[in-house]
C-alpha positions in Angstrom: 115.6 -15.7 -9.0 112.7 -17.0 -6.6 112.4 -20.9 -6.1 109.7 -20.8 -8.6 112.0 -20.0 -11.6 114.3 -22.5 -10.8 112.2 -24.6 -10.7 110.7 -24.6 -13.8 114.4 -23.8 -15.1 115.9 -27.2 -13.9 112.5 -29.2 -13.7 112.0 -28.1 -17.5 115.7 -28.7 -18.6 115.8 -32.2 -17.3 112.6 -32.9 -18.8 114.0 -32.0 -22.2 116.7 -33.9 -21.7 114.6 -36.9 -20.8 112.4 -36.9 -24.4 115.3 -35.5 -25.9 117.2 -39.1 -25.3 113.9 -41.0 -25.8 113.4 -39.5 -29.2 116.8 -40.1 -30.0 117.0 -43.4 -29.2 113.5 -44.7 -30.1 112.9 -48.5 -30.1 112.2 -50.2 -33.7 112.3 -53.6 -32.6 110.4 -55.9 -30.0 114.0 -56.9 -28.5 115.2 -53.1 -28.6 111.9 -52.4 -26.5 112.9 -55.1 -24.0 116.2 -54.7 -23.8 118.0 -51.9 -25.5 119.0 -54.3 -27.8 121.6 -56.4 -25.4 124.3 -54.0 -26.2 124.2 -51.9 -23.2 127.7 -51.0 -21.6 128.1 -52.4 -18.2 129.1 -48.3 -16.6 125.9 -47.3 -18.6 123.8 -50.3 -17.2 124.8 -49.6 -13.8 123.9 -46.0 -13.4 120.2 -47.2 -15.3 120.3 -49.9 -12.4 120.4 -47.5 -10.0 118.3 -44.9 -11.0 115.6 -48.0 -11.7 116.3 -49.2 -7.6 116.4 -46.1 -6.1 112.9 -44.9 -6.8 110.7 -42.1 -4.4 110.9 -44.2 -2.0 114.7 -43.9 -1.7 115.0 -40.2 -2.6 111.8 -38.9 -1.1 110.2 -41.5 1.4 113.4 -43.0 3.0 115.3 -40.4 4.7 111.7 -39.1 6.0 110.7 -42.6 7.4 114.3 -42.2 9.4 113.9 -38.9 10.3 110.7 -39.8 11.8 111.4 -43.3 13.2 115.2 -43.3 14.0 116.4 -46.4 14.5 113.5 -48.4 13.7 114.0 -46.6 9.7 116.8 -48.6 9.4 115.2 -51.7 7.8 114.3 -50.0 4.8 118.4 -49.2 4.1 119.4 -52.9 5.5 117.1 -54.0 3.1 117.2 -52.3 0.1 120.8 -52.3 0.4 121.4 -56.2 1.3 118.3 -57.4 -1.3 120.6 -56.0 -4.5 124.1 -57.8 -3.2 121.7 -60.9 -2.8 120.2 -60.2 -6.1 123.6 -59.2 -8.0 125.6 -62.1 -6.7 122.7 -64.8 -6.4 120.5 -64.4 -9.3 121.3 -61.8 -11.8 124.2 -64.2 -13.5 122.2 -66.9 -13.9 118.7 -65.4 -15.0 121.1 -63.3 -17.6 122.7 -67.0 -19.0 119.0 -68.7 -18.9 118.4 -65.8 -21.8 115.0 -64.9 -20.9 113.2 -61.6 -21.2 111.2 -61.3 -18.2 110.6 -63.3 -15.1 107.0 -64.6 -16.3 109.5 -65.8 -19.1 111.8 -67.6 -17.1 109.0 -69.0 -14.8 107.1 -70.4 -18.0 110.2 -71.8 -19.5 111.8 -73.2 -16.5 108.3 -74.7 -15.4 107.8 -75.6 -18.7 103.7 -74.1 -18.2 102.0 -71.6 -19.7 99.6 -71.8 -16.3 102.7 -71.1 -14.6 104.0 -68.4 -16.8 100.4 -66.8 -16.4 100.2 -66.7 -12.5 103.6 -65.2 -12.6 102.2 -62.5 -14.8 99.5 -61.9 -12.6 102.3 -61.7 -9.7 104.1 -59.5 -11.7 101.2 -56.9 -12.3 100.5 -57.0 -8.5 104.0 -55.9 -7.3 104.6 -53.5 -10.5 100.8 -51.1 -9.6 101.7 -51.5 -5.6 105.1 -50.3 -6.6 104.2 -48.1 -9.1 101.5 -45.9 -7.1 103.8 -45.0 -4.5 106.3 -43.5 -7.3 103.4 -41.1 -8.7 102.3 -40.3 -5.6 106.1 -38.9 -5.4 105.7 -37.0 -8.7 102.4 -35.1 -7.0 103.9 -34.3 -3.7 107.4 -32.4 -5.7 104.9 -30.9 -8.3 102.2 -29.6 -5.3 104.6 -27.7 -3.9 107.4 -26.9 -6.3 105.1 -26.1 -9.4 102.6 -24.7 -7.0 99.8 -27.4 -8.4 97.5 -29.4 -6.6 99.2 -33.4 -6.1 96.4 -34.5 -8.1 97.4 -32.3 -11.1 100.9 -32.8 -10.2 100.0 -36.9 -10.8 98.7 -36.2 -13.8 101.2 -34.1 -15.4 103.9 -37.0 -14.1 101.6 -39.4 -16.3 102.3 -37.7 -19.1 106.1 -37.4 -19.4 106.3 -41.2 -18.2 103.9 -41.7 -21.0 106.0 -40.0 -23.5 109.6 -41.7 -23.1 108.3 -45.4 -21.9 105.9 -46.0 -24.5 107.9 -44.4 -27.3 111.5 -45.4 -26.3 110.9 -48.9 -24.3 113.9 -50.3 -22.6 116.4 -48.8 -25.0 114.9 -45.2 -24.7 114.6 -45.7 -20.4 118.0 -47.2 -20.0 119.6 -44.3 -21.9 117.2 -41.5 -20.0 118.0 -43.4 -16.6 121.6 -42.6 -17.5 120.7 -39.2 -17.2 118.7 -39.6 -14.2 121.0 -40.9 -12.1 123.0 -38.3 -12.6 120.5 -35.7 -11.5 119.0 -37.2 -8.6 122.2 -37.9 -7.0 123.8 -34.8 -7.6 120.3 -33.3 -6.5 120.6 -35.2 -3.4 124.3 -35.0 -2.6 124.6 -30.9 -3.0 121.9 -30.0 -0.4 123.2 -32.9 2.0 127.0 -31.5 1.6 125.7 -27.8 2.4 124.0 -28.6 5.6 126.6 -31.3 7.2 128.9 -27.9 6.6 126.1 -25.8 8.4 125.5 -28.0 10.9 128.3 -29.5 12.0 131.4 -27.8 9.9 131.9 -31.4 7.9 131.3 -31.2 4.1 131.1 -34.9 4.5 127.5 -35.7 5.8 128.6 -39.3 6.3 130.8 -37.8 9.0 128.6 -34.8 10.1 126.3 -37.4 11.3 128.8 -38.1 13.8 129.9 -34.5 14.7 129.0 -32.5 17.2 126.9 -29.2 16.7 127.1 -25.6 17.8 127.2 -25.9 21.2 129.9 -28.8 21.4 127.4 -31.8 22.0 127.2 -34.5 19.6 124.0 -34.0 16.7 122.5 -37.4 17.7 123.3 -37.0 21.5 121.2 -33.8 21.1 118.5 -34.9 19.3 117.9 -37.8 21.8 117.5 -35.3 24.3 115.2 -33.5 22.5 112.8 -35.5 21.3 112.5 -37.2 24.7 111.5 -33.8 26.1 109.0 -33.9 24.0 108.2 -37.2 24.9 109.3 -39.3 21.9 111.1 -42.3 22.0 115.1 -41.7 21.6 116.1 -41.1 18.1 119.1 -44.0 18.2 116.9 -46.5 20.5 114.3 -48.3 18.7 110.4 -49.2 19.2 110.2 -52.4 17.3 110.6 -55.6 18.4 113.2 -57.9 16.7 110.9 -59.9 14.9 109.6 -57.0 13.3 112.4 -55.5 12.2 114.2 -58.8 11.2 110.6 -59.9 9.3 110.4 -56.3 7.5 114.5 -56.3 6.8 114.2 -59.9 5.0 110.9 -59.3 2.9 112.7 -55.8 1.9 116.0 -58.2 1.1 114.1 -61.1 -0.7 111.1 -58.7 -2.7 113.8 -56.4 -4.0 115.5 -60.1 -5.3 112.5 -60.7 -7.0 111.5 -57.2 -8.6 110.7 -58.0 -12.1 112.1 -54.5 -13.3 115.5 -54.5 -11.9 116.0 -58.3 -13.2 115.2 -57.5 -16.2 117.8 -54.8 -16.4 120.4 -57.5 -16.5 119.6 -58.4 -20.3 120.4 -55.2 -22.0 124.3 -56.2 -21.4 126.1 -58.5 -24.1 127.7 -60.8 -21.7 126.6 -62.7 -18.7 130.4 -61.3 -17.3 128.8 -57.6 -18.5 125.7 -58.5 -16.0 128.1 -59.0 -13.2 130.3 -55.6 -13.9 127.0 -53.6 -14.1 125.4 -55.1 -10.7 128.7 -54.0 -9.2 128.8 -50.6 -10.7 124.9 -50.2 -9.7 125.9 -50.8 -5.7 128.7 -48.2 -5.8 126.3 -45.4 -7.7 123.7 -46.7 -4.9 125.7 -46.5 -2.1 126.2 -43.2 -2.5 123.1 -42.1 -1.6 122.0 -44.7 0.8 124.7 -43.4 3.1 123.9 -40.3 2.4 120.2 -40.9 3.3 120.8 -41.0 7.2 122.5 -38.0 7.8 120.0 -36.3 5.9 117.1 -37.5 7.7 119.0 -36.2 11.3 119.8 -33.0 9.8 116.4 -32.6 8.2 114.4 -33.4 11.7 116.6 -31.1 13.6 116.3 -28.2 11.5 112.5 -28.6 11.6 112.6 -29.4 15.1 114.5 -26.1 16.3 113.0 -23.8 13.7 109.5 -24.5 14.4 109.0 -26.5 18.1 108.3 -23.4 20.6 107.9 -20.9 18.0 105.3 -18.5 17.8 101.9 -19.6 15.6 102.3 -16.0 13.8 105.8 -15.8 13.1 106.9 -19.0 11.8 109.4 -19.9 8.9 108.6 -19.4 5.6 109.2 -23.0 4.8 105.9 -23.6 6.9 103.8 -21.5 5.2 105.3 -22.7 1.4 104.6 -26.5 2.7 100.8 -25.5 4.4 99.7 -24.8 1.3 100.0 -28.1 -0.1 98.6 -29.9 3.1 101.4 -31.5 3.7 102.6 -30.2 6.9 99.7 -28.5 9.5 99.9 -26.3 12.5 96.7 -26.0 14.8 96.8 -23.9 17.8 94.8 -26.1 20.2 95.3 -24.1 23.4 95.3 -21.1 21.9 98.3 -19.9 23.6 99.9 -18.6 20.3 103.3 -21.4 20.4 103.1 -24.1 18.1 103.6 -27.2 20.8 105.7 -30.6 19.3 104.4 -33.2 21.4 104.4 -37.1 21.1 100.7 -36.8 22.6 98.2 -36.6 19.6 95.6 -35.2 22.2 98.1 -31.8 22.6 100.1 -32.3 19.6 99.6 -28.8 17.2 102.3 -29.8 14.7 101.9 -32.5 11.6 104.7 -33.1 9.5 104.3 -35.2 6.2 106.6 -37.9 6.4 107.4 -37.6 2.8 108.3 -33.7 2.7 111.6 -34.4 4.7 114.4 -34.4 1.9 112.3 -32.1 -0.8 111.8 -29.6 2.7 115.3 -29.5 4.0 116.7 -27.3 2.0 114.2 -24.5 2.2 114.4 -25.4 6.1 118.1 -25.1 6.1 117.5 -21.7 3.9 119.7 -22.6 1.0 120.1 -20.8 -2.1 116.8 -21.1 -4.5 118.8 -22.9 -7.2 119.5 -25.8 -4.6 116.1 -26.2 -3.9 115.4 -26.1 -7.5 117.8 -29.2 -8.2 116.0 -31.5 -5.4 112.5 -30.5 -7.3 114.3 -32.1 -10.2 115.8 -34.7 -8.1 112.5 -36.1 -6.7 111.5 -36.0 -9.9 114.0 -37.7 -11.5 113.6 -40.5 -9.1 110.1 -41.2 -9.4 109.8 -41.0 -13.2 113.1 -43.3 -13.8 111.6 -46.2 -11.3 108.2 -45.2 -12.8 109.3 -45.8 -16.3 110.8 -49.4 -15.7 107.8 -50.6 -14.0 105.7 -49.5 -16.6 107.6 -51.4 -19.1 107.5 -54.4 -17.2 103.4 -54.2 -17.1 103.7 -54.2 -20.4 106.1 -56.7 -21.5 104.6 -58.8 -18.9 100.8 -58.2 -20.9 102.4 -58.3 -24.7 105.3 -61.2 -24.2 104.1 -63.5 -21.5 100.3 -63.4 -22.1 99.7 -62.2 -25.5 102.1 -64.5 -27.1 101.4 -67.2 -24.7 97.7 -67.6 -26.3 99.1 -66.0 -29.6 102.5 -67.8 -30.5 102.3 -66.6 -34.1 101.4 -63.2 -33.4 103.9 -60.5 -35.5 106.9 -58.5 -33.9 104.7 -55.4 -35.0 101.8 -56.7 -33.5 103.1 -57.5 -30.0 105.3 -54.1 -30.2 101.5 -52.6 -30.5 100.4 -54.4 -28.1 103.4 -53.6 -25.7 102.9 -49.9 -26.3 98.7 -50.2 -26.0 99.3 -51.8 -22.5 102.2 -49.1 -21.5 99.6 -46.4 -22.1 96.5 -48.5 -20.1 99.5 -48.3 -17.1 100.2 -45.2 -17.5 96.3 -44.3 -16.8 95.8 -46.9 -13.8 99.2 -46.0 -11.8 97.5 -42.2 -12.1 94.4 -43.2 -10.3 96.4 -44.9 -7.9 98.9 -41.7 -7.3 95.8 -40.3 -6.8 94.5 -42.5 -4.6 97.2 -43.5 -2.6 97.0 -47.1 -0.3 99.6 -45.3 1.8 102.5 -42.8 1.9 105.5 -43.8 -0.7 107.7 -45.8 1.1 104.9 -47.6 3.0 103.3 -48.5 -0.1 106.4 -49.7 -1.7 107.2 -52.1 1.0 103.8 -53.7 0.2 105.2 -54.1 -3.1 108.7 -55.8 -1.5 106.6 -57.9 0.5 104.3 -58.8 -2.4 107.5 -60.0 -4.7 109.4 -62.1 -1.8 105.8 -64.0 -0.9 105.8 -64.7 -4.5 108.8 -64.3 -7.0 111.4 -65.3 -5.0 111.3 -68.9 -3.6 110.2 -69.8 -7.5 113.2 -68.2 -9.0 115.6 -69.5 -6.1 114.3 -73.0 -6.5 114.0 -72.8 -10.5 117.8 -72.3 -10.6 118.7 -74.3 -7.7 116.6 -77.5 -7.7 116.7 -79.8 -10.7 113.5 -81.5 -8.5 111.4 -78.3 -8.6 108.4 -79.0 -10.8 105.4 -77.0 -12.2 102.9 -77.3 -9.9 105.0 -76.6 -6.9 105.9 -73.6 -8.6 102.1 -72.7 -9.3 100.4 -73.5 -6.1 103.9 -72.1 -3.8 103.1 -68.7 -6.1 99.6 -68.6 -5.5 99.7 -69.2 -2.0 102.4 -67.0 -0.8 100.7 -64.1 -3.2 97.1 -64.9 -1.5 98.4 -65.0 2.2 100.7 -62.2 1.9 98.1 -59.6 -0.1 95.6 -60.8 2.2 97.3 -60.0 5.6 98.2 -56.9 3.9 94.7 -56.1 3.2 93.2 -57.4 6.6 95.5 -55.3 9.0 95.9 -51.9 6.6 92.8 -51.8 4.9 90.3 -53.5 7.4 88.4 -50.8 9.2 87.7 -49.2 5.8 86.8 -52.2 3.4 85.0 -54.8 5.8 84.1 -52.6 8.3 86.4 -53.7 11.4 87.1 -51.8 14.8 90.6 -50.9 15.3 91.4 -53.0 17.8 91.0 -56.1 15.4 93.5 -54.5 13.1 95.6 -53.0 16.1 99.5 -54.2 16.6 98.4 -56.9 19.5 96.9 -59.0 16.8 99.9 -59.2 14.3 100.6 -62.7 13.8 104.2 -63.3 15.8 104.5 -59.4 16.4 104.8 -59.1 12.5 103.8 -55.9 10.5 102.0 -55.6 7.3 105.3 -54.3 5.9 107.4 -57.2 6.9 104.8 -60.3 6.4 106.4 -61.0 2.7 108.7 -62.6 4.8 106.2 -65.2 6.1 104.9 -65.3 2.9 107.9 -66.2 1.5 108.3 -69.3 3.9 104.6 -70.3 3.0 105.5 -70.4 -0.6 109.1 -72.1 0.0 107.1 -75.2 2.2 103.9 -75.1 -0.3 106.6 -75.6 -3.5 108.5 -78.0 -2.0 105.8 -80.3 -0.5 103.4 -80.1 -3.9 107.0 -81.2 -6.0 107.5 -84.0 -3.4 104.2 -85.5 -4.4 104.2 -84.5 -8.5 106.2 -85.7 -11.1 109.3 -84.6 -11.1 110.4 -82.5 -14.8 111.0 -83.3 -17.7 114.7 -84.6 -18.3 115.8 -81.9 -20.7 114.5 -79.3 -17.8 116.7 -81.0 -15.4 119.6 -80.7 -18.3 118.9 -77.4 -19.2 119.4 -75.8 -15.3 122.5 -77.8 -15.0 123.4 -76.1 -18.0 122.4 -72.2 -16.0 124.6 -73.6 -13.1 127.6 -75.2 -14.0 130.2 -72.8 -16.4 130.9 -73.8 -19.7 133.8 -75.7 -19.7 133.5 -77.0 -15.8 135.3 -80.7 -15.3 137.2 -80.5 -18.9 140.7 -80.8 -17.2 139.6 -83.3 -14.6 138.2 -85.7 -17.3 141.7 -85.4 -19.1 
């Protein structure tokens, strides 16, 4: 069968599987909408954890950031990585005792504000659109070229199976389809990585290919240093980014995946705070897996590319360049007309452009794999985007029904706000089309935003909410607002400048980061800016209430603590 049929075969089969589960397990309740109910196994709540975390980005965007960047692509799996042990082993346990739906919920609890539950909502929204454009734009790029539709329509078809399963199942229909999710993407992932490793290097263990030596007895990354510096790119294993880059972009990833509203509020569908524990540890093995997985296959999946197409006649090239030209994603331009497609790190001569997010879907076909295989990553990429989709469309809207419908609205029904929750996953739905559609960036870019955008704000509030009995309501509010403001606005300034105000590109040029920083790592400053703003503005404020001081006491100290010591 062609790569067509397969296609639709496994794309259509996971699909069913996906409504299949939501219709099955339906929400009927507000708290089965928010949480499955609480009585989600730990195994069960780890593989939902990880299909939630490992989004587009991970599956499609990240090997093809490494492939492209080498070293320098490491951030994004130091990051992604080290921000869920922080978030398992610092956070999750005590969010999970503290009993609160949502982090707008926590933050208006703990702050004991509805202003401050409100400007967490409206931190909340920001992150969850950022995040959530970059995961439709990953449903259009596998639909463009696997369903043969335009990435536009490809968007829009992704809208509406999200539609279906978040806004009928909630959290207890997702966690349940994310199940099944994991278990596609990372066998869709895994499958095509083990058949190359064996082609490449004779290793069924890409982990290890990575570090074996290809055809001609030199090692894979020894060669592909030597060739990309003939074409006059930097080394693959030597990196272009200065320290304080990489360190800036490798905290903000750390501290914003910390503070993701969507994968905290995975740790309430378990019973037990123990159960919230288990589950974060099963999540990091299931998500492991892949992330050191994701290396090899961004070195296998540049040098295939590399030696099949570099060099090669314009009118005999691969059909894997021709399948991917149709969807724009990868272009070939004879500029000196002297019929061989030149790779070059000079734009000026440069006749080959390689979408950045077609490496893992494209490997395969590169490595010319069976159909079926090819198939299985269509559904793969899928799976990923919808499943990380899916959770951050139910955070939008339990953030719009919970934390600011029943903030003005405290009598409002369980019916009512279960409307409500449903209205606002549909409105979502709609908006994280247009901006799949209209992308700020390419998916893993755009996610970092996102990362950035939670550490500037989430994070420091949280941390200090559990950690600081002296942490009061208006630091919280104005070390939100300001982190949120500085961080979207450096964002805006330096990726969006010459477009919205007008600016020259030297003003938005790399000389003018502040410290050497990038847009992708200035959460972490942000983050600092809200950490000094919250602690100075509760210095000089009342401190809370005595039965808020009590009650984190309470979060921190186990039940039972000092019993035998006072006996």
């Amino acid at each position: 069968m062609d790569i067509l049929t397969w296609t639709y075969i496994l794309v259509g089969l996971s699909f069913a599987l996906y409504i299949g589960i939501a219709i099955y397990t339906r929400a009927g309740s507000t708290k089965e909408f928010y949480t499955a109910g609480g009585g989600v196994s730990p195994l069960a709540n780890g593989m939902a954890t990880a299909a939630d975390w490992m989004s587009a980005a991970s599956f499609i965007s990240m090997a093809g950031i490494i492939a492209f960047s080498g070293y320098d692509g490491s951030v994004y799996l130091m990051g992604w990585t080290g921000g869920y042990v922080l978030l398992a082993l610092l956070l999750a346990p005590y969010l999970r005792k503290f009993g609160k739906f949502t982090v707008p919920d926590f933050v208006g609890d703990r702050y004991y504000s509805n202003k401050a539950r409100v400007v967490a909502v409206v931190c909340a929204l920001f992150i969850s659109f950022t995040y959530v454009a970059g995961q439709m734009r990953g449903v259009g790029i596998v639909f463009s070229r696997y369903l043969e539709v335009d990435i536009n329509t490809g968007v829009i078809i992704g809208m509406c199976i999200v539609f279906f399963y978040a806004v009928l199942g909630g959290m207890k229909g997702i966690t349940y389809t994310q199940v099944a999710q994991y278990c596609v993407l990372i066998f869709a992932f895994m499958v095509p990585a083990i058949f190359v490793s064996m082609q490449l290097t004779g290793n069924p263990v890409p982990q290890l290919g990575l570090g074996s030596t290809v055809a001609d007895g030199t090692y894979l990354l020894d060669k592909l240093d030597g060739v990309l510096g003939e074409m006059g790119f930097a080394e693959y294993t030597s990196g272009r980014k200065s320290m304080a880059d990489i360190f800036a972009i490798t905290l903000a990833l750390m501290v914003g995946t910390a503070g993701l509203p969507h994968v905290i509020v995975r740790f309430f569908t378990v019973p037990r705070v123990k159960d919230a524990r288990l589950s974060a540890g099963y999540a990091l093995v299931f998500i492991a897996i892949l992330y050191t997985t994701a290396p090899a296959v961004a070195a296998f999946g540049i040098y295939n590319a590399i030696e099949t197409v570099a060099d090669k006649p314009v009118n005999d090239l691969p059909e894997w360049v021709d399948n991917w030209q149709k969807t724009n994603l990868i272009t070939v331009n004879d500029k000196n007309q002297d019929g061989i497609v030149q790779y070059t790190a000079n734009p000026e001569t440069n006749e080959l452009n390689i979408d950045k997010d077609i490496m893992v879907l494209a490997s395969p076909e590169i490595a010319k794999l069976p159909n079926w295989v090819i198939g299985l990553v269509a559904a793969g990429g899928m799976a990923a985007a919808l499943s990380t989709a899916a959770g951050l469309l139910l955070v939008i809207s339990t953030s719009v029904s919970r934390d600011l419908f029943r903030t003005f609205r405290p009598n409002m029904t369980e019916k009512r706000e279960l409307l409500i929750a449903r209205i606002s996953a549909a409105g979502a739905v709609g908006l994280a089309g247009y901006f799949g559609v209209n992308p700020p960036g390419f998916v893993a870019e755009v996610v970092a935003f996102a990362f950035g955008l939670a550490a500037a704000s989430f994070f420091p509030v949280i941390i200090m909410g559990i950690f600081s009995t002296r942490m009061n309501k208006e630091g919280a509010i104005a070390g939100m607002v300001s982190g949120l403001v500085f961080t979207l606005a450096y964002i805006t300034f330096f990726k969006f400048g010459v477009t919205l105000f007008g600016l020259t590109p030297e003003m938005v040029s790399s000389e003018n980061w502040f410290f050497g920083i990038s847009p992708e790592g200035i959460g972490s400053i942000g983050m600092l800016v809200n950490f000094i703003v919250c602690y100075f503005v509760s210095k000089v404020t009342p401190a809370p209430p005595q039965n808020v001081q009590d009650m984190i006491q309470e979060i921190r100290i186990p039940r039972g603590a000092g019993q035998a010591h006072d006996h």
